[in-house]
Every structure is written in C-alpha cells, then in structure tokens.
C-alpha positions as CSV (number, residue, x, y, z in Angstrom):
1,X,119.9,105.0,116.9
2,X,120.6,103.1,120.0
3,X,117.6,101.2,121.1
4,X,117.5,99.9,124.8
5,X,114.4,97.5,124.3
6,X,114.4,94.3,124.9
7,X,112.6,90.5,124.7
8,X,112.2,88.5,127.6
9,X,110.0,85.0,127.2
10,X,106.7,84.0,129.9
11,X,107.8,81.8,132.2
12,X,104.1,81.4,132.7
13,X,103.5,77.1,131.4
14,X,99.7,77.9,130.2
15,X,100.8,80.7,128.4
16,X,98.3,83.0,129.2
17,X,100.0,86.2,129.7
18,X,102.3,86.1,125.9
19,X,105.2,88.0,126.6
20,X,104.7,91.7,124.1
21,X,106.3,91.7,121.3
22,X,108.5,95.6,122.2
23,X,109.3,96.6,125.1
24,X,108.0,100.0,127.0
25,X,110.1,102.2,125.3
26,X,110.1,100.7,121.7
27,X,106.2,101.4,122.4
28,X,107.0,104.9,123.5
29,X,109.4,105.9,120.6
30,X,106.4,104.6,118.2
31,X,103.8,106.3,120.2
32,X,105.6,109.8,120.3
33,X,106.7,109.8,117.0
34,X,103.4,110.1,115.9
35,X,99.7,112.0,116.5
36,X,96.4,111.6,115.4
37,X,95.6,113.0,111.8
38,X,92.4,114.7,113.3
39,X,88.5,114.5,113.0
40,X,86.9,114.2,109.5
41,X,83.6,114.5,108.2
42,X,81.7,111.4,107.7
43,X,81.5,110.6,104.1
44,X,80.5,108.0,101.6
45,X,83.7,106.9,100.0
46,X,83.3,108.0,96.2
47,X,85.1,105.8,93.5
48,X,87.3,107.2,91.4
49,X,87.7,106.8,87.9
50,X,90.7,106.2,85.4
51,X,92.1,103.3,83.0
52,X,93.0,99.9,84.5
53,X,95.9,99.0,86.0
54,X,97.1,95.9,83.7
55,X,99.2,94.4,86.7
56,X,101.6,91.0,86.5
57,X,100.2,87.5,85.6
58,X,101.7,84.9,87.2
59,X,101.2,81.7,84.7
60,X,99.7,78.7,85.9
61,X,100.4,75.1,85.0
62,X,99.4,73.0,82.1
63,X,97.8,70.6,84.5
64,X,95.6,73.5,86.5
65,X,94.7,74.4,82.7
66,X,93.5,71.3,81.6
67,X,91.6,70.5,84.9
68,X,89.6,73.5,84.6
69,X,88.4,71.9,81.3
70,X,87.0,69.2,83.0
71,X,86.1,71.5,85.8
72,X,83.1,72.6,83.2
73,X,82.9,69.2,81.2
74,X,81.2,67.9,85.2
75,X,79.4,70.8,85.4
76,X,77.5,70.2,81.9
77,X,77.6,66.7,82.9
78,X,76.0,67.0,86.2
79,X,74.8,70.4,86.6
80,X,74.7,72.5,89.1
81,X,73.3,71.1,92.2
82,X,75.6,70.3,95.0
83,X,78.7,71.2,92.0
84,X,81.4,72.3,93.6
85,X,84.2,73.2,90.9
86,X,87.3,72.9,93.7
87,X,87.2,69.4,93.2
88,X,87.9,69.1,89.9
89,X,91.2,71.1,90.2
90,X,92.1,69.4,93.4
91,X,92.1,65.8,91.4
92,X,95.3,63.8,90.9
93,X,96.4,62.1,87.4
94,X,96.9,58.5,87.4
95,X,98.5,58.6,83.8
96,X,100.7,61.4,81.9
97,X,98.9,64.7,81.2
98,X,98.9,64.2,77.7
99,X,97.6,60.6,77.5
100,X,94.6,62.2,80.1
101,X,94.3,65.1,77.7
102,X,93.9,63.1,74.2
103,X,91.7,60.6,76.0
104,X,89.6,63.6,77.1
105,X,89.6,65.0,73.8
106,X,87.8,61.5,72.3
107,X,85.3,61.6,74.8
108,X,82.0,61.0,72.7
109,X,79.8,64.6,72.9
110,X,76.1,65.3,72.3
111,X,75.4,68.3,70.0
112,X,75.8,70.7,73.0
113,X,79.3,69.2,73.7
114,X,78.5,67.3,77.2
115,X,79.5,64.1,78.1
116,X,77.0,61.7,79.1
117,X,77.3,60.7,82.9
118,X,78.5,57.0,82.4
119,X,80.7,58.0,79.7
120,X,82.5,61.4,82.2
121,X,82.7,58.8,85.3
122,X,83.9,56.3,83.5
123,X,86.5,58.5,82.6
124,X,87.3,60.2,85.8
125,X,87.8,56.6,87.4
126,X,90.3,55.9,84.8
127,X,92.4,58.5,84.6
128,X,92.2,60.0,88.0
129,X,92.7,60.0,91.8
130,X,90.3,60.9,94.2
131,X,90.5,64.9,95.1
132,X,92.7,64.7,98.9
133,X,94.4,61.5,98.1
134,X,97.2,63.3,97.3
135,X,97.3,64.3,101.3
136,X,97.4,61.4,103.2
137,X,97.0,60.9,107.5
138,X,99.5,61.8,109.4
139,X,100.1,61.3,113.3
140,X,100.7,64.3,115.2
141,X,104.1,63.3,117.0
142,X,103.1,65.7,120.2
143,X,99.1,64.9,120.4
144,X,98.3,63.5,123.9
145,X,94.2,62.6,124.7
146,X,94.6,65.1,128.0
147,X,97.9,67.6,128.1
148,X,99.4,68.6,131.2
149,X,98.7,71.4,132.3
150,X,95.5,71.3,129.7
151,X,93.4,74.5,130.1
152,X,93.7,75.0,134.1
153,X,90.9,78.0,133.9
154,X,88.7,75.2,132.5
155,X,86.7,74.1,136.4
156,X,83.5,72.9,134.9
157,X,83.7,69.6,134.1
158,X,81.2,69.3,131.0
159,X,83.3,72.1,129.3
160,X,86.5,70.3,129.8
161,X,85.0,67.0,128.1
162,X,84.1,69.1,125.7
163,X,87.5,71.4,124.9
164,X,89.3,67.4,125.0
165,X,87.1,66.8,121.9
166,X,88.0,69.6,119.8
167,X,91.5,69.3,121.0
168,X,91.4,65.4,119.6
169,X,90.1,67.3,116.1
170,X,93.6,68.1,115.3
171,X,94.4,64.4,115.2
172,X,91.4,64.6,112.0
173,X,93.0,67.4,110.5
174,X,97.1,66.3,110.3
175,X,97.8,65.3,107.0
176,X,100.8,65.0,105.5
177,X,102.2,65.1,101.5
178,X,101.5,61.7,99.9
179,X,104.9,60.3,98.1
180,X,103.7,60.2,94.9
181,X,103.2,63.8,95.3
182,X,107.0,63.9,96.3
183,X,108.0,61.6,93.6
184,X,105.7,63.0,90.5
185,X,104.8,66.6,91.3
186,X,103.9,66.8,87.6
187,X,100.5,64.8,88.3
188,X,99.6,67.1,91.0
189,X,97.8,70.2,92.0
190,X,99.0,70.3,95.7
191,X,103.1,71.0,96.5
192,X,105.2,69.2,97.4
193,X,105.6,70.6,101.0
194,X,108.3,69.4,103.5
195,X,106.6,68.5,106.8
196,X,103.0,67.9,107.8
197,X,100.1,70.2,108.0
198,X,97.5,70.8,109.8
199,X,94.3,71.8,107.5
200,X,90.8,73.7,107.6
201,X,88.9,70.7,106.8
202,X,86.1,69.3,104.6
203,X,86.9,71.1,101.2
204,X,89.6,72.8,102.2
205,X,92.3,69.9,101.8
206,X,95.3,71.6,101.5
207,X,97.5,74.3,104.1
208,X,95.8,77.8,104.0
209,X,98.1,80.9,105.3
210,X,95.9,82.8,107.4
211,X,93.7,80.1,108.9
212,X,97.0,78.6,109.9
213,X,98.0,81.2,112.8
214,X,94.8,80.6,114.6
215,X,95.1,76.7,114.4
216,X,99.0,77.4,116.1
217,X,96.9,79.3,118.7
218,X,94.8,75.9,119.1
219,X,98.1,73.9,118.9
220,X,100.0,76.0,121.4
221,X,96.7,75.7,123.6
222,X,96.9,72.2,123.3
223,X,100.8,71.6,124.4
224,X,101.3,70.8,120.6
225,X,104.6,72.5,119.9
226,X,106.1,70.6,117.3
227,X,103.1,70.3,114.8
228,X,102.8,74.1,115.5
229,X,106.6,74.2,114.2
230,X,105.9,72.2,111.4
231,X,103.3,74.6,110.1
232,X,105.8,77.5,109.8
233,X,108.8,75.4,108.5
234,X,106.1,74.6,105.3
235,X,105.5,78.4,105.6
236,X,109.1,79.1,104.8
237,X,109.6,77.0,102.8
238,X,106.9,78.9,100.8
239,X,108.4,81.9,100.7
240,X,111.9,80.1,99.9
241,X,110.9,78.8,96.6
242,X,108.3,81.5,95.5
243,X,109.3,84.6,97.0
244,X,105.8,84.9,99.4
245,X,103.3,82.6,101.2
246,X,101.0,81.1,98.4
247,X,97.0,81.8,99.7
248,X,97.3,78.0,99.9
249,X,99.9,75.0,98.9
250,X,98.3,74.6,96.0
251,X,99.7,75.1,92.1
252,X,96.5,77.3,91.5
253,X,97.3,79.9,94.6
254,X,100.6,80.7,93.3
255,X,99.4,83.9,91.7
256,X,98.5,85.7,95.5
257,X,99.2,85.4,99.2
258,X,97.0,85.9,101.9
259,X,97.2,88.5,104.9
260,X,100.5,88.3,106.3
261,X,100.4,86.2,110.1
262,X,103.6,84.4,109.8
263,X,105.3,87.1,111.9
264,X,102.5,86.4,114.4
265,X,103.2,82.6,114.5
266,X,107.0,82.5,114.6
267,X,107.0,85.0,117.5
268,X,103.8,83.1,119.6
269,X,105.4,79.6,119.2
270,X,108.9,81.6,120.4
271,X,107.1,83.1,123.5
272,X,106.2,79.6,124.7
273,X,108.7,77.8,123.6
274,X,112.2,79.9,123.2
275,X,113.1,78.6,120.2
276,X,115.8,80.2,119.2
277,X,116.4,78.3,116.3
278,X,113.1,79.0,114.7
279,X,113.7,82.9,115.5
280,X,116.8,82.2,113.6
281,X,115.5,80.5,110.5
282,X,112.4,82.7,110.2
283,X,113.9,86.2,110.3
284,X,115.6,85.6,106.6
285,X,112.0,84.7,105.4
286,X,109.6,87.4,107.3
287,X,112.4,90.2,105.7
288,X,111.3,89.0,102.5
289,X,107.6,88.8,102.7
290,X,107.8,92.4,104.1
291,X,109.7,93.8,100.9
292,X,106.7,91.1,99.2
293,X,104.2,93.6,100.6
294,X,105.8,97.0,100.5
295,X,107.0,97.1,96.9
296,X,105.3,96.7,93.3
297,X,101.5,96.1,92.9
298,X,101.1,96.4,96.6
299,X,102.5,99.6,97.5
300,X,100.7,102.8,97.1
301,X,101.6,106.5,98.3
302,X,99.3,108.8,100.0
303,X,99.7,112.6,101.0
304,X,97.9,113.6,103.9
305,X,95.8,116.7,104.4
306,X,98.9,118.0,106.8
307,X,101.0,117.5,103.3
308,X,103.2,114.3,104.7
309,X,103.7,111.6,102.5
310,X,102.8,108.0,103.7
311,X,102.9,104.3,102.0
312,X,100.9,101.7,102.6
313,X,99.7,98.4,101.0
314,X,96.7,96.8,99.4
315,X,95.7,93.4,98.3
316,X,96.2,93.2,94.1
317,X,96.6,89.2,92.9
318,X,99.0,88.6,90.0
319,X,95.8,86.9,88.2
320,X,93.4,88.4,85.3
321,X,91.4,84.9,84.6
322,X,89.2,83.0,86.3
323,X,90.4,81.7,89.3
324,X,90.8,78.1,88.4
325,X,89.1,76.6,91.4
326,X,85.5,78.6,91.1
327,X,86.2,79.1,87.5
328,X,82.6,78.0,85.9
329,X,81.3,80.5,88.8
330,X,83.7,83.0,88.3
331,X,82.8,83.0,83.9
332,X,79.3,83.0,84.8
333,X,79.5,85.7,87.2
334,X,81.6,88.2,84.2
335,X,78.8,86.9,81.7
336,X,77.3,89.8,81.9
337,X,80.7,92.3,81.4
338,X,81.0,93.3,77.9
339,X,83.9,93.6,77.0
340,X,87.5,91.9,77.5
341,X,89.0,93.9,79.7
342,X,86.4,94.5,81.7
343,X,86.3,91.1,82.1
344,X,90.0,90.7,83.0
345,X,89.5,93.2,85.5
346,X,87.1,91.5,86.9
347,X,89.0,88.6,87.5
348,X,92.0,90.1,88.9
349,X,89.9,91.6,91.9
350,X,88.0,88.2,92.4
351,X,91.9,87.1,93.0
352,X,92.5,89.9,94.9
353,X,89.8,89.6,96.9
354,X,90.5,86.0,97.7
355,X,93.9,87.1,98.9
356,X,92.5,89.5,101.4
357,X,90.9,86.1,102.9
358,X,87.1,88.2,102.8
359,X,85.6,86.4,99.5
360,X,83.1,88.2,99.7
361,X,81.7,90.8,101.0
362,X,80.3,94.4,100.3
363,X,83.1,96.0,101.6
364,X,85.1,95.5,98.5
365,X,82.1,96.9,96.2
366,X,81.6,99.7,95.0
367,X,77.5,99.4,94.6
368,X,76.4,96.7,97.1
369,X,73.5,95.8,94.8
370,X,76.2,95.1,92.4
371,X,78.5,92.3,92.8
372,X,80.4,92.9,89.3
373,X,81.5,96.6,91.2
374,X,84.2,94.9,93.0
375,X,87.3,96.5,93.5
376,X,89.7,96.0,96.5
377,X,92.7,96.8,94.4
378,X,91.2,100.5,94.8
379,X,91.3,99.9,98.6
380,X,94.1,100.5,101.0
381,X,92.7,98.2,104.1
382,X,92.9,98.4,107.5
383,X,93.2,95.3,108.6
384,X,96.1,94.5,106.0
385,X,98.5,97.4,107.2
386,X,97.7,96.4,110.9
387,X,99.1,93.3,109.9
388,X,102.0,94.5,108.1
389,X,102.8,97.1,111.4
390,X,102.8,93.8,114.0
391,X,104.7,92.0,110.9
392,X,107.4,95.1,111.5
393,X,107.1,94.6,115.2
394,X,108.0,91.3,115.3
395,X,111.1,91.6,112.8
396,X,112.3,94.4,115.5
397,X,112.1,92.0,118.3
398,X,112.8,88.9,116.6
399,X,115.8,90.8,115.0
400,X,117.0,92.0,118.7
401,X,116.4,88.2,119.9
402,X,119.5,87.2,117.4
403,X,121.7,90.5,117.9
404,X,120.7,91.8,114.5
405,X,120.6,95.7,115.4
406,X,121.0,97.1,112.3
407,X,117.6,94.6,110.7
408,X,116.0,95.8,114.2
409,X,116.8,99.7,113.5
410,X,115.4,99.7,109.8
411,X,112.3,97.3,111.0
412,X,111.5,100.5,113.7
413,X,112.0,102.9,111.2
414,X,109.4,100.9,108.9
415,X,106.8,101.1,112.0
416,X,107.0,104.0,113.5
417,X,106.4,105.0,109.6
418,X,103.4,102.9,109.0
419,X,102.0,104.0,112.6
420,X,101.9,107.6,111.1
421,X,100.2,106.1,107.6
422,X,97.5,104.2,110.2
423,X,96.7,107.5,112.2
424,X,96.6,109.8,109.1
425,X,94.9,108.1,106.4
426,X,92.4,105.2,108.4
427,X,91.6,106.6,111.8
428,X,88.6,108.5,112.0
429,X,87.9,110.6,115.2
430,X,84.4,110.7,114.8
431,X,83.8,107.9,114.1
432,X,85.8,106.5,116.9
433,X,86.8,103.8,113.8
434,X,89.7,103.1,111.3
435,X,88.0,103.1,108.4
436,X,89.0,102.0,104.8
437,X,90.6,104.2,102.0
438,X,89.9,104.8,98.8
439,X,92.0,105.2,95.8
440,X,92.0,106.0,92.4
441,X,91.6,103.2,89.7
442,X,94.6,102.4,88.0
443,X,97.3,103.7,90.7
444,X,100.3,102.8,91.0
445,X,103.5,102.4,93.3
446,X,105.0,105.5,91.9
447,X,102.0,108.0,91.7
448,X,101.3,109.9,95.2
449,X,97.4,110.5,96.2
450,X,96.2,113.1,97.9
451,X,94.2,112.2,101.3
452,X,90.2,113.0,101.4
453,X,88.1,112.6,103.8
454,X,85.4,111.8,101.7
455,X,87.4,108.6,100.4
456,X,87.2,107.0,104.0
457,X,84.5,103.9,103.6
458,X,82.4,105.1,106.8
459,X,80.4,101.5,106.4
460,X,81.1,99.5,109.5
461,X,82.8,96.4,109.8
462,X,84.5,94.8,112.1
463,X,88.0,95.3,110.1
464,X,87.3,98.6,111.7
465,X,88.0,97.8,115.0
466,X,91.0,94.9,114.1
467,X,93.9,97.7,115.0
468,X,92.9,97.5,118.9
469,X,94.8,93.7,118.5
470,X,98.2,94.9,118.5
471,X,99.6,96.7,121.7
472,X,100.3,99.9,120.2
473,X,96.9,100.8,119.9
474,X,95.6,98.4,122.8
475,X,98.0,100.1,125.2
476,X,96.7,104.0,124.3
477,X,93.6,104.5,127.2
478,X,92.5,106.9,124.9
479,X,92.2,105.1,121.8
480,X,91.1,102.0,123.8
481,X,88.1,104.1,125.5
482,X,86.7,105.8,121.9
483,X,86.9,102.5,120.2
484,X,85.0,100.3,123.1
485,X,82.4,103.1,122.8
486,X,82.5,103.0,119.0
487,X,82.2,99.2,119.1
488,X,79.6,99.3,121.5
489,X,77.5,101.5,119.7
490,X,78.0,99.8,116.4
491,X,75.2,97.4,115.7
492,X,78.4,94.3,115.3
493,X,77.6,92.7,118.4
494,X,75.1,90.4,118.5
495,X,73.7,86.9,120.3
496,X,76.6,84.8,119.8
497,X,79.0,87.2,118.5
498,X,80.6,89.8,116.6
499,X,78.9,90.4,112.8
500,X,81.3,90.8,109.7
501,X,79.2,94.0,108.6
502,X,75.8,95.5,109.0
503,X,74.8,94.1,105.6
504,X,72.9,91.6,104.8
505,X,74.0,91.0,101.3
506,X,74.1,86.6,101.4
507,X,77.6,86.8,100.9
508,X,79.5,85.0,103.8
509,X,82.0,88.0,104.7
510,X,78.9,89.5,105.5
511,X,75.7,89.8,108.5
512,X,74.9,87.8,109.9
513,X,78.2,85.8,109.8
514,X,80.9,85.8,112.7
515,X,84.3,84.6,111.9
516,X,86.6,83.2,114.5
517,X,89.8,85.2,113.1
518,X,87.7,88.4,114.2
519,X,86.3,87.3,117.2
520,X,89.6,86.7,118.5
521,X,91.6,90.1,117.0
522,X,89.2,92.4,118.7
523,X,88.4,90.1,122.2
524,X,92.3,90.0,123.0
525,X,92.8,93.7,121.8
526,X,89.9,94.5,124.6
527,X,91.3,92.2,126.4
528,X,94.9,93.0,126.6
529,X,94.2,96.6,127.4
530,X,94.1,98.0,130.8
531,X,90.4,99.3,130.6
532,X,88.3,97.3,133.4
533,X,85.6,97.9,130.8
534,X,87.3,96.7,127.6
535,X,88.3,93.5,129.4
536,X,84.8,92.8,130.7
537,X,83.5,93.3,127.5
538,X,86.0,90.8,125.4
539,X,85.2,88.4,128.3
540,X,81.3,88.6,127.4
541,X,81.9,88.1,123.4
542,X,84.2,85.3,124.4
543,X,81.9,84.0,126.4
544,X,78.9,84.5,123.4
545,X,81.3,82.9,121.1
546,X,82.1,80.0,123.1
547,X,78.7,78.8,123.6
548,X,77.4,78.9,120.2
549,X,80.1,77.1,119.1
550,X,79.7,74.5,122.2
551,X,75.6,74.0,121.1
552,X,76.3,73.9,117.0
553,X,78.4,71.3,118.1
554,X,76.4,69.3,120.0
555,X,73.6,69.6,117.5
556,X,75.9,68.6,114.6
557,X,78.4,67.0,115.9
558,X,80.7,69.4,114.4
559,X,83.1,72.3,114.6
560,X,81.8,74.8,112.2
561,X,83.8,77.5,109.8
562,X,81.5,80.5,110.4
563,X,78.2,80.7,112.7
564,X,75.2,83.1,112.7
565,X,76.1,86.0,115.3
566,X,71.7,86.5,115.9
567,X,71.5,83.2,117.1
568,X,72.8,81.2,119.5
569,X,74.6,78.0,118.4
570,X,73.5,78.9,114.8
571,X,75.8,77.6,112.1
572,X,76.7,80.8,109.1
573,X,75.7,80.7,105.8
574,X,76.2,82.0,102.2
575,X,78.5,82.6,99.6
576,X,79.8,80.6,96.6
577,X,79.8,76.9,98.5
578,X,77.6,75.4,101.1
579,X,79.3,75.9,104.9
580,X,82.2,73.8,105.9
581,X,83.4,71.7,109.1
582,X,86.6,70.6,110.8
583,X,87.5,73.6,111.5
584,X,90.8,74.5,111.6
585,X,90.3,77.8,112.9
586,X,87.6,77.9,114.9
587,X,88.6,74.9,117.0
588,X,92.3,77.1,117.4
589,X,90.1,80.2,118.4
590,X,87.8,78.5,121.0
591,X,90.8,76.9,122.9
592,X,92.7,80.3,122.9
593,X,89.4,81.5,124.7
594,X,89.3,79.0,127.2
595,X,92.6,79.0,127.9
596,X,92.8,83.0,128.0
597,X,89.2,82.9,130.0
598,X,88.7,79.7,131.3
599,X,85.1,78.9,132.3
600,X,83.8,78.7,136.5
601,X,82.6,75.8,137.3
602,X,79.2,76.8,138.8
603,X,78.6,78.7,135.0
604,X,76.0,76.8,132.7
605,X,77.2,76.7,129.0
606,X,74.9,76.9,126.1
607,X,72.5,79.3,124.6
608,X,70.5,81.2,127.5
609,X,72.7,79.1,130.3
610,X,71.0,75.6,129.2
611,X,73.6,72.8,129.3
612,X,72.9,70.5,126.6
C-alpha cells in the first residue's frame, strides 16, 4: 500500500489548533473501509456464566509483602478512622529487611495480636522513613511565574491571577527520585526512575500513567516543555525494563498498567515542540505497549452478527491477591466470599479495575447493589479500545515522521481494523451511544464470541460518549450530530459538569462525580468537530467546569481531584479514601480549557456569574 498522508507541525505558539494526528486521506481510507454495524435493540447486558479464567501473577517483592503486614498491625493498632493503608506500603526502611522483619516479629502482642500504640510508633520511628521521603523536591528547570505568550484568550484579569496560581502548582508537585532510592532500591517501594516527575498530589506520591497526559496538557499550556519531556522519558523507561507502563512507579503496580495515553503525549509534546528526537526514541516503546495490549490476557475475539471476526482488548491485572496498597480493605471486602477462588477472583478484578483507572464504579458490576459482582475482565470497554485506535494513529504518523513506512502500513492496517471492531460491537444506533460489551466468564485470547445485542451495557456513562475525542469519529457530521443529541438527552450534564454515571452508588467513579480526564475527552471531541452546535456546547461544559473549579478553590484553597457536577464549586466525594488535592490533572485540564477557550473579559466567573 502506498500511503500519501502526511504530518505537518502548528506553527501556531499557543497551540491551540494541535496539528491532527492523519492526514485527510489516512481519515478517508479508515472511514471507507468501514460502516456502521446497524441498530440494536436496547438490552440489559446479561452475564454469562463459565469457570474462571486463572490468568498470570506477577510476584511482588519481599518488602511490598512484609509492609502489608504492618499495613494491618496499624490498622489493629489504630483502627479505622482516618486509616489509610497506602501509607504503610509507601514507607521506606531505615535498616535491612530482615533486621525490620525480626524486630517486627518481637514486637510485644496482646491476646488479640495488636501492638500497643507506644510500642507500633515506637517501632515505625525506628525502623522507618516517612511515606514520600523517598521523592524529594525538585525545581522545574522551565517554570517561569508568567510565560510568554501565557494564555492570550485569558482578557479578564481576575481569571488570569487565578490560572498564574495553578500554573505555580506544578512547582508543588515536581518531585524527583531521592538518592537513596538510586543507591538502595532494596529499602524501597517507589523505582528508581530516571528524571523527575510531576505527581497527582496529597496521597498520590508517586508518577501515575494516565493522570500524567492531562498534567503534559497543563505543562504544554504552561510553556513547560522540558518537564513535559521528562514525564515521557520515565514513561519509557517503564516499558524498557518491564515490558508496559506500570499503573504507577511503584514496586506494588507492577502487576497492571493503566489506559494507554503515552501515544497521546509523545505526539502533543511533538506538535508543539517538533521533537524529533522524542518521535524517535518513543516509537520503539509505543510498538511495544501496543503488542502489551493486543496479545494474551488482553485480547479477546468477537464475531459480529454480519459473521466478521473482530479483536479487541480489555483490562485483566496479572494480580489474584489483595492489592497491597488497600489490602485490609480489599480482605475485608472478600470476607464475605466463601470460598478461595472466589476470593482470588475477586482480587484479580479489584486489580483489573484499578488498571482501567475507574476504581469504582457500577459499571464494572454485575448487580449494582452488589459490590462483590465485579467483573471488568468480562468487559470489552469503550473507552480502552478508543484509546488503543488513537494509540495506532499515532504510531502511523509518528512512524511516517521518521520514514518508517512499513511500521506506518501495519499500524493502519491495525486501525482501520479496530475501527470496524468499534462500529460493530460498541456502537449502538439507537442509542445514539458506544456502549460496553459483554463477555463470557473465563474467555480467552483464542476462543471467538459471538456478538449479541443483548450483551451491550445500555447504562449510561460518560465512557459512552469518550470516542467523539479522536477525529475519526469527531470529523463524521453524522456521528457528531446523533451523539450531541444522545449526550444532550442523557441526564450526564449537570451544574458544574459532566457526571460519571446516572448512579448514585457512593462510589467515586460514580454520580454525582465529574472527573477532569472526561470533561476534557468529550469538550475537545465537541469541540474539534465542525458542528456550530457541538462546539457551543463543549464551550458551555468548559465553561461549567472552569468555574467550579475557580470557587472550590477559592473556598479551600485548593485544586481538587474530582468535584460534584449538581453543584457549583462543589468538591466530589466517595469511594475507598477521603478526596484528594494538588491536583495533577485537574490543574492540566483547566489550563487546556483556558487556553483552548480563553475567558472575555467583561464575563463574571463563579457559580451563577458571582466573582468571588
């Protein structure tokens, strides 16, 4: 196949206007190579049954083992208010494991085996360092208090002051590895990662993978080029030494990833900076994450109802155990399992869900009421194979950016496939939605399964709408038109934003929680289209989004990790630990906003046009 597309780089300085990632007629081999699978009945997806699917276990360290024992010695010790069992496995060693371990081990015990609270500090001060010592402050070589050319939509002057203050938040959030992690890995939880990171905040101490591309969006917003490069070297690096990007650089995330952006990053940094060496040393890296997610646990075959066979990928951790940094909370919630491998099943979707970045939410259960019926390794999702098909796209023109023709022929191959998989199995005509699929229990890459409509989840979430982000669905005025009228229709939207799902189940990936990862997938897919509708509309939820996040933080001072979408400047709630600051992503996804939107001068900001 001769292809005639072709890259070409903005010359735009604010970077607005990104160039696309194919050109027209890479878009119109993909878009002709394909059709629609058709309208289907609406259904409840059904589970299927069948025996477990006794996947790969990745084993963990002696250290991440041993921590989790004093993970539940502090939670006997102190019980469970304000526990939080991450900072147990996050903690450093001052002395050799075994020394810690025997000196453990003669801790003095009450008939119920805890430690008495003088005795277990005592003992923590001794033998170890403080959980994020091990990350240590790092100057961001490129942070300036006001960049040139620094938001130039941006005319109101209160705004401006503001965006400068959560553009100085990355300054709180550049960390990099402390040398005795370099020098004594052994005593650590975190790796030992090359260059400096940028992280979520508050808890989250450590690199994440997915929060990462939407702090590069802040960065790149924010003129800062070389921590955004930094970021994806670490990322590399990652999937140099194990194979994939960890969920996070920690010893205890080595058993899963997280969905797949790093395609994403490499090729926005490239679009504003024409880096040719980064396009260079990524490519390599982003050809093996792809065979990471198309082979194995994570590849599953469906036939359609036209008889065409299609693959596509799901989340499945290589984990059956607790997960070692909510393990008491993990135990407690399998307590009531009976059996072993029920339990171990249990476990590995917990993992599995934690790679899909949604822990948790209904839409991996199979009874909502239920929260021991989860079971996203029976799930193909949406959102993961629209990641997968821009993580093709990218290879394809980062590929053609180096002269690589025969990596960009198979790349096109792989997504004009995976564009047929979308249409036939997820997209749902009347719904106007791509809607999860179900599987059967136990599958696996070899066995083929035969496409029902009745296995489409028809429960909305905003995952539904995620495909309109990339331009082959975003450039279709048909597609663009049904799923603007689907959306609008869909209960998602509310005060300050767009809802997770129409459930109100009091887990976080649920109502009334908005997320600034999905704000900003669906508001650019609108956005980007060339509907005069669509792009009013992503203007208005950027706009909703922007000014609850401008009053939460004015009220606390903050930049929050999830707000509630029914109020106005409303911080989010629920789940398994009490909400976070910092934050990496919501500070990236506000700037993108403003610099994407900017904000009149004459317009108020805050909840009902009342500037704080």
């Amino acid at each position: 196949m001769r292809m005639a597309f072709f890259h070409s780089r903005s010359s735009n300085n604010n970077g607005n206007h990104p160039a696309s990632s194919f050109s027209l007629l890479l878009l119109f081999l993909l878009l002709a190579s394909v059709s629609a699978s058709g309208t289907v009945p609406k259904a409840m997806a059904k589970p299927a049954t069948g025996n477990f699917d006794r996947g790969p276990v990745v084993p963990t360290t002696p250290l991440v083992t041993f921590l989790e024992l004093v993970q539940e010695t502090a939670l006997a010790t102190f019980g469970q208010k304000d526990f939080d069992p991450k900072l147990y496995v996050d903690l450093s060693l001052k002395s050799n494991l075994s020394t810690t371990v025997t000196a453990f081990h003669k801790l003095p015990r009450n008939a119920t085996g805890s430690v008495s609270i003088p005795d277990f500090k005592e003992f923590m001060h001794e033998y170890f360092d403080g959980a994020g010592n091990d990350l240590v402050y790092a100057e961001p070589p490129d942070f300036v208090p006001e960049p040139d050319g620094f938001l130039p939509k941006v005319k109101n002057h209160q705004v401006r002051a503001w965006a400068l203050e959560v553009h100085a938040l990355w300054k709180n959030l550049s960390r990099r590895v402390s040398c005795s992690v370099l020098n004594r890995p052994e005593f650590h939880t975190l790796l030992p990662l090359p260059g400096p990171v940028v992280i979520p905040g508050s808890r989250f101490r450590e690199v994440y993978y997915w929060d990462s591309y939407w702090v590069i969006r802040g960065l790149l917003a924010s003129k800062m080029y070389k921590t955004a490069k930094a970021i994806v070297t670490n990322l590399i690096y990652l999937i140099d030494t194990y194979g994939y990007v960890l969920n996070g650089a920690r010893a205890y995330y080595t058993n899963r990833s997280q969905p797949p952006l790093l395609s994403a990053m490499v090729y926005d940094i490239y679009n504003r900076t024409g880096d040719l060496d980064l396009v260079k040393k990524a490519l390599p890296a982003l050809v093996k994450e792809h065979q990471f997610w198309n082979s194995g646990i994570h590849k599953v075959n469906v036939q359609d109802d036209q008889g065409r066979n299609h693959t596509l990928s799901r989340y499945y951790a290589m984990w059956n155990k607790p997960r070692p940094e909510s393990s008491t909370i993990d135990k407690a919630r399998a307590s009531k399992l009976l059996n072993a491998s029920e339990k171990e099943q249990f476990y590995r979707e917990l993992a599995s869900i934690a790679e899909s970045g949604w822990d948790f939410s209904t839409r991996w259960m199979r009874n909502t009421l239920d929260f021991t019926t989860l079971a996203i390794t029976s799930i193909l999702p949406v959102d993961l194979n629209i990641f997968i098909l821009k993580m093709e796209l990218d290879i394809v023109s980062m590929a053609q950016i180096v002269r690589d023709n025969k990596t960009a022929e198979s790349f096109l191959k792989a997504a004009q496939a995976r564009k047929a998989a979308i249409d036939s199995v997820f997209w749902n005509e009347e719904n106007g939605q791509w809607l999860d699929y179900w599987i059967s229990n136990g599958t696996s890459s070899q066995e083929c399964q035969r496409w029902k409509a009745s296995n489409q989840n028809n429960n909305t979430f905003a995952s539904n709408f995620v495909p309109i982000w990339i331009d082959l669905f975003n450039s279709d005025t048909c597609i663009v038109e049904k799923v603007q009228k689907s959306f609008q229709s869909s209960g998602l939207l509310g005060a300050a934003g767009i809802a997770t799902s129409l459930t109100r189940s009091g887990e976080q990936w649920d109502f009334p929680n908005g997320w600034a990862p999905l704000q900003h997938m669906i508001v650019e897919g609108l956005g980007k289209s060339g509907s005069h509708e669509a792009k009013s509309m992503a203007q208005d939820i950027a706009m909703r989004w922007i000014n609850t996040n401008y009053v939460a933080y004015k009220e606390t001072g903050a930049m929050h990790e999830k707000y509630n979408v029914e109020k106005c400047g409303d911080i989010g709630g629920g789940g398994e630990y009490i909400p976070q600051t910092g934050f990496g992503w919501s500070n990236g996804v506000v700037l993108a906003f403003l610099e994407e939107f900017g904000w009149p001068a004459d317009l108020k900001i805050g909840c009902n046009g009342v500037m704080l």
